[in-house]
C-alpha positions as a printed NumPy array, in Angstrom:
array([[ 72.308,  34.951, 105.129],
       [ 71.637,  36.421, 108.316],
       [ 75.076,  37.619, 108.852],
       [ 74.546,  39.481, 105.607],
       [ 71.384,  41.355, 106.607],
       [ 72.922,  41.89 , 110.17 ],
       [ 76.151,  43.636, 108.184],
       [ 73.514,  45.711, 105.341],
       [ 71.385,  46.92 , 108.552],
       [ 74.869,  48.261, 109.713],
       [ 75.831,  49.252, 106.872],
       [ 73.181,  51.277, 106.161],
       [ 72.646,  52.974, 109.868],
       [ 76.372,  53.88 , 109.493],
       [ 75.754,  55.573, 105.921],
       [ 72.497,  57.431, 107.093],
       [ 74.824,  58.641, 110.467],
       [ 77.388,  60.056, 107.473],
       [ 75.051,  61.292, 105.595],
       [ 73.211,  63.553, 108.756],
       [ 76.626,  64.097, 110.098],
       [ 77.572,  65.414, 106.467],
       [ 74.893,  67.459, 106.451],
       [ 74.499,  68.832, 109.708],
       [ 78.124,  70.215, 108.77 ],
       [ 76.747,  72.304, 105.988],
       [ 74.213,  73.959, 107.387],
       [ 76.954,  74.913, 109.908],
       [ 79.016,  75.856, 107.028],
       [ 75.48 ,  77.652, 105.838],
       [ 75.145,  79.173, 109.143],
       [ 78.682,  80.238, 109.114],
       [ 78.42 ,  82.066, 105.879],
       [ 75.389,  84.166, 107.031],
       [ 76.882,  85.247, 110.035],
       [ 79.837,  86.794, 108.   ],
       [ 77.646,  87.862, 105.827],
       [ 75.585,  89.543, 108.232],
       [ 79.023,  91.118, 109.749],
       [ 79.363,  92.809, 106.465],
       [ 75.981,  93.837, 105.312],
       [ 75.115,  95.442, 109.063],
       [ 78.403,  96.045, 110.085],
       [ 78.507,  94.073, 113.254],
       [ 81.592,  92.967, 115.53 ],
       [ 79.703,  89.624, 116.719],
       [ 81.707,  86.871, 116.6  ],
       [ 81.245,  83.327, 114.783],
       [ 79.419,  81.121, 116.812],
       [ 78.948,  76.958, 115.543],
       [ 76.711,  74.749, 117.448],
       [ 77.942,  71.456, 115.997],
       [ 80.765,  69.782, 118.137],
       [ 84.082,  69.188, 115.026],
       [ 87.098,  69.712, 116.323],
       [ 88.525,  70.862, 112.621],
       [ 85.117,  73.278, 112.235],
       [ 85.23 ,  74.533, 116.088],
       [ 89.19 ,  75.145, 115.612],
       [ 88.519,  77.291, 111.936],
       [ 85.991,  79.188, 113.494],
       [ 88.108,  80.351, 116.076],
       [ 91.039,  81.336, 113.612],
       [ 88.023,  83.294, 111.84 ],
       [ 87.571,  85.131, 115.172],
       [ 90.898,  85.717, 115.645],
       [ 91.578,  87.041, 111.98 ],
       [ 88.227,  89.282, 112.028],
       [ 89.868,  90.573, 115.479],
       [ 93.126,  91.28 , 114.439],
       [ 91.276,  93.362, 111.692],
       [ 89.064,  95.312, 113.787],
       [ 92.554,  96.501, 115.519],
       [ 94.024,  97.476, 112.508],
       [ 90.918,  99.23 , 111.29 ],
       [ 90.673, 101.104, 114.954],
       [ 94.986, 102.056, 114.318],
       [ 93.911, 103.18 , 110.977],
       [ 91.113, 105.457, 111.966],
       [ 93.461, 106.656, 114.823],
       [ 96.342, 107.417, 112.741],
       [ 94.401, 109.606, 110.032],
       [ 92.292, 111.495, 112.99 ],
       [ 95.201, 112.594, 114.243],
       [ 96.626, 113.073, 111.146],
       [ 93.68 , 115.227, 110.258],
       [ 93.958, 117.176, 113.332],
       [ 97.397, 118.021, 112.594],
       [ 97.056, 119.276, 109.012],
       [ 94.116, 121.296, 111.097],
       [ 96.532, 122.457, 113.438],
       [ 99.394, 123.411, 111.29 ],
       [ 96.743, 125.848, 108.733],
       [ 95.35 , 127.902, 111.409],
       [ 98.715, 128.516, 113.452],
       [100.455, 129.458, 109.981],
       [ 97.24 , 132.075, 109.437],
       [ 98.058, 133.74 , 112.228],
       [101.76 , 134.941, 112.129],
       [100.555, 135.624, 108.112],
       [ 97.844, 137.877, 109.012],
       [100.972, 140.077, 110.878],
       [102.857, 140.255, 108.076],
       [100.644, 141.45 , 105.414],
       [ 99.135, 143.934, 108.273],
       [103.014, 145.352, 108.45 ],
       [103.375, 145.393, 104.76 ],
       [100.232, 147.147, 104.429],
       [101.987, 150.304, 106.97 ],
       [104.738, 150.001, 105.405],
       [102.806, 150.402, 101.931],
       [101.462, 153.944, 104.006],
       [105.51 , 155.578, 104.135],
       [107.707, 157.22 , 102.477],
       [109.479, 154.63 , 100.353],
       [112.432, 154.678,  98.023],
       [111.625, 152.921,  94.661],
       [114.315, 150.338,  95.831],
       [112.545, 149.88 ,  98.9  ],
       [109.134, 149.442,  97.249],
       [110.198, 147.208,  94.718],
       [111.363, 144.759,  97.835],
       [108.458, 145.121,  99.697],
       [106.111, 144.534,  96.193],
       [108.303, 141.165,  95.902],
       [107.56 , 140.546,  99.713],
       [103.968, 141.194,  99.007],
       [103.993, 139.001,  96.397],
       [105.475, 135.94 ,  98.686],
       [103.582, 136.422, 101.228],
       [100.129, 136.4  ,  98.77 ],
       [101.102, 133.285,  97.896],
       [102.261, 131.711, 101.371],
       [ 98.703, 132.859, 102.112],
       [ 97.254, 130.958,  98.983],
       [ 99.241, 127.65 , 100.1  ],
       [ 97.536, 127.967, 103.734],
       [ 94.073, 128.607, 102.608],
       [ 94.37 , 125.387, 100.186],
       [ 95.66 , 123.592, 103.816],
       [ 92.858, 124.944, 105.751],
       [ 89.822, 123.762, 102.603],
       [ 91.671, 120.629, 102.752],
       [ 91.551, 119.911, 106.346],
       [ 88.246, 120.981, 106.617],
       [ 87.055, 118.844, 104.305],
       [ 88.574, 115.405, 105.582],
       [ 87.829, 116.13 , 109.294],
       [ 83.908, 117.008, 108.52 ],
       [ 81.733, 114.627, 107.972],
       [ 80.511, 115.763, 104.499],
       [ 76.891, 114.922, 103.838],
       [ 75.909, 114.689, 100.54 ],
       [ 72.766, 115.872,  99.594],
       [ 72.447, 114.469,  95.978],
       [ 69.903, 115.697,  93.123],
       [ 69.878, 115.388,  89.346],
       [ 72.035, 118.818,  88.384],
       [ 72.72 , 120.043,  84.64 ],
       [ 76.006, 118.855,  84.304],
       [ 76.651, 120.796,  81.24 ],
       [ 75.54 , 124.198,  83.024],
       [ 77.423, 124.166,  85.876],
       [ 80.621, 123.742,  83.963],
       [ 79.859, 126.376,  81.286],
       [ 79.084, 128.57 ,  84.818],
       [ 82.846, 127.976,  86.194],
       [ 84.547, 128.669,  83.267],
       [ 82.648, 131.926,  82.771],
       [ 83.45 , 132.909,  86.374],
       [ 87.056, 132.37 ,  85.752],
       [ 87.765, 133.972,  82.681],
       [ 89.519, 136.858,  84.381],
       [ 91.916, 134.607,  85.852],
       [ 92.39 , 132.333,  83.045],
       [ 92.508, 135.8  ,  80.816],
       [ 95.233, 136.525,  83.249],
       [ 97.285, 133.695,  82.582],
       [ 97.09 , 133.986,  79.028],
       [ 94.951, 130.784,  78.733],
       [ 91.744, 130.469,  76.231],
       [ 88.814, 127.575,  76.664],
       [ 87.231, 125.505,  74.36 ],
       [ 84.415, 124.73 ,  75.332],
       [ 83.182, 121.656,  72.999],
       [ 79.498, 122.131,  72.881],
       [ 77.382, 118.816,  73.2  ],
       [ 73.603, 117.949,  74.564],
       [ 73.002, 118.663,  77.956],
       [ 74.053, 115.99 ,  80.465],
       [ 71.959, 115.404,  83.672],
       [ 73.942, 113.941,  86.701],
       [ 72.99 , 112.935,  90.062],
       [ 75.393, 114.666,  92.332],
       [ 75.625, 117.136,  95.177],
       [ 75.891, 120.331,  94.067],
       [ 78.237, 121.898,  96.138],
       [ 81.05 , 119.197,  95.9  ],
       [ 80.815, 119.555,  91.924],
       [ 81.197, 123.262,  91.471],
       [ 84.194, 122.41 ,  94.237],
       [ 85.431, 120.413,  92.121],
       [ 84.682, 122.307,  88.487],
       [ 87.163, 125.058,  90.63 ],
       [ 89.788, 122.986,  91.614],
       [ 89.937, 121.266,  87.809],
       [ 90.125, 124.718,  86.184],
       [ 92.554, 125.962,  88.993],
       [ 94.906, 122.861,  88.124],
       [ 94.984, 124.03 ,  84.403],
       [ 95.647, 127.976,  85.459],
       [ 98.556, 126.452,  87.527],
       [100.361, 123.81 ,  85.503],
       [ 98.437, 124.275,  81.573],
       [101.294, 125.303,  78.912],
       [ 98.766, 126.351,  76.305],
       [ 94.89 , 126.653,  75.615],
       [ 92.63 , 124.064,  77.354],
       [ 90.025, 122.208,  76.163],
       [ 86.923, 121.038,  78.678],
       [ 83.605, 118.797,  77.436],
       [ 81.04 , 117.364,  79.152],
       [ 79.42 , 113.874,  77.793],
       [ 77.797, 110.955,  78.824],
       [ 78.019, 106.986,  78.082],
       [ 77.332, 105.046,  81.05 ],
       [ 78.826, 107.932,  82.975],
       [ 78.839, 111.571,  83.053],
       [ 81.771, 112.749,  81.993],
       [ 83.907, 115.833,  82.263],
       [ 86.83 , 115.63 ,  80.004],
       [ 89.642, 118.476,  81.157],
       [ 92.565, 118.532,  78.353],
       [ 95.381, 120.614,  78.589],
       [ 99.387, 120.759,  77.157],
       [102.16 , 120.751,  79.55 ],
       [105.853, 121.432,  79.333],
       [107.807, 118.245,  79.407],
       [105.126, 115.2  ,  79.877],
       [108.39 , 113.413,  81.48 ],
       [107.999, 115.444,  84.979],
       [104.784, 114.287,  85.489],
       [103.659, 110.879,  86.961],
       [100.689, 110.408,  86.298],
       [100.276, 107.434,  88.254],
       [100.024, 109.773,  91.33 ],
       [ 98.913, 113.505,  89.952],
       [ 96.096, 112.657,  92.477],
       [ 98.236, 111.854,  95.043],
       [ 97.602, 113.85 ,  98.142],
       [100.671, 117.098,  98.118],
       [102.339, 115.775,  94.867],
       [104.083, 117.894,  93.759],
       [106.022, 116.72 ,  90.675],
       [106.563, 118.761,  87.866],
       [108.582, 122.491,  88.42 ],
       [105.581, 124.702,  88.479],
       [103.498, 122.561,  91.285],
       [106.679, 123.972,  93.227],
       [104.582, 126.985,  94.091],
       [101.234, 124.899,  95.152],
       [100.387, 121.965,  97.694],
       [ 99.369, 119.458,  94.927],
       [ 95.905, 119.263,  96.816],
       [ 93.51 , 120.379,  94.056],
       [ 93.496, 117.348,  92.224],
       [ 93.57 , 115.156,  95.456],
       [ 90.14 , 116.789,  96.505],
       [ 88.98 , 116.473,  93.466],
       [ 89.107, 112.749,  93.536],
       [ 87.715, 112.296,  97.553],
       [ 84.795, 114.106,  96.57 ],
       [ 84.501, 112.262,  93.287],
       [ 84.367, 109.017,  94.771],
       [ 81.974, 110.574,  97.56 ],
       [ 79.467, 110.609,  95.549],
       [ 79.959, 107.298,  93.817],
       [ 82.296, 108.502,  90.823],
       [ 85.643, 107.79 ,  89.546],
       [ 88.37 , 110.264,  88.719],
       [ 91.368, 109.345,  86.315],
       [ 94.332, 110.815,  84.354],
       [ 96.417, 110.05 ,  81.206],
       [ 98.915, 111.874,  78.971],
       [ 99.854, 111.938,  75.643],
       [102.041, 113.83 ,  73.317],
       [102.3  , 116.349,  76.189],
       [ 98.562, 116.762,  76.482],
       [ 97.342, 115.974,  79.652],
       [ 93.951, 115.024,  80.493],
       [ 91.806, 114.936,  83.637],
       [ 88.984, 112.983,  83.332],
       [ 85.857, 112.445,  86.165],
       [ 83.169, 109.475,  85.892],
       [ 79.973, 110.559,  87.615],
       [ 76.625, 108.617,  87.889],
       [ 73.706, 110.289,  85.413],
       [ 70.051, 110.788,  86.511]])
């Protein structure tokens, strides 16, 4: 009988040990899980720290140390590799504005002679070329300004619906130009909490991509569900040289008549989009292809 109480007290000191030694384990699993949460809420580089003696828990925190490390690195390559890939695209627009401004200043003197019609016909067509070299490299130089600033956005509830019916009307010349009509599908006004400046960017850039690629009238509304939307259709050629899984790829340039552009438009389009907590997407059907943006309402 004794012998049995003897083996119960054991017994029992033994299960209470488990059961602290169980415990003192979670809250180090507890403590664990707030310090990596911590990491990612403040954005810290402090590394895991257990006060518990486990062989197993000391050994996973280091691996956790070791992972989080080996991801720092690869962040820091990242951020290397697109600063200097940032400073090239930098590099490469203002040392191609240079030699440009030349040229046109020559064509402009030679504009001044005496000219054959032969010879003024060629230097019309060189004019031409060289307007649109000088388009390409202006579209280099927004771009590379905009990805090497630090853009600050500067957010306030805008009339959605305004600011689009104000782009369109500032670019009916051009679109007039091109032989292109709008329809503008009229709707309530939407509110939406954006920066100003990025969305009238980007109004530019989406009615700029339907000057440059549209094969027919375009159609543009403005709505709202649990977005703001903006809703740019448009027909095109042959629907089969367009992927549409990358039109926002940065300098696609897939179908025949993006020949003549750096695909850029729609790719700035989408980084300020998601700057200021939107979405962009495409989708084509029946050779109508649509560019739709998700923006957060007021």
């Amino acid at each position: 009988m004794i012998i049995l109480v003897i083996v119960a007290g054991i017994l029992s000191i033994l299960l209470i040990l488990s059961l602290s030694y169980i415990l003192f384990l979670q809250l180090q699993l507890r403590n664990i899980n707030r310090q990596l949460t911590k990491r990612l809420e403040e954005k810290t580089r402090q590394p895991l720290t257990v006060e518990l003696f486990n062989r197993d828990l000391n050994a996973l925190v280091v691996n956790i140390n070791r992972c989080l490390k080996e991801e720092e690195l690869l962040r820091l390559d990242s951020s290397r590799e697109e600063k200097a890939f940032k400073e090239v695209i930098a590099n490469i627009s203002h040392d191609l504005r240079t030699p440009l401004t030349a040229i046109r200043g020559y064509q402009q003197l030679l504009e001044k002679d005496h000219l054959t019609d032969k010879q003024r016909v060629r230097l019309q067509i060189a004019q031409k070329h060289a307007k649109e070299l000088e388009g390409l490299i202006e579209n280099f130089f927004k771009y590379s300004y905009l990805v090497t600033s630090d853009l600050k956005l500067n957010s306030q509830c805008i009339d959605l619906t305004n600011l689009v019916m104000e782009g369109l009307a500032e670019s009916v010349v051009n679109l007039e130009v091109s032989g292109l009509r709008i329809n503008f599908q009229d709707g309530p006004q939407i509110f939406a909490m954006v920066d100003q400046y990025m969305t009238t960017r980007i109004i530019q850039n989406l009615i700029q991509n339907c000057i440059d690629h549209s094969a027919g009238d375009i159609e543009v509304s403005v709505s709202a569900e649990d977005w703001a939307i903006i809703s740019f259709r448009n027909p095109v050629n042959d629907k089969n040289k367009i992927d549409i899984d990358r039109v926002f790829d940065r300098f696609y340039t897939g179908d025949q008549a993006r020949s003549r552009t750096t695909g850029l438009g729609l790719h700035i389009v989408q980084h300020l989009v998601q700057e200021m907590g939107g979405s962009a997407g495409a989708s084509i059907e029946n050779n109508i292809i649509e560019i739709w943006l998700r923006l957060p309402l007021c």
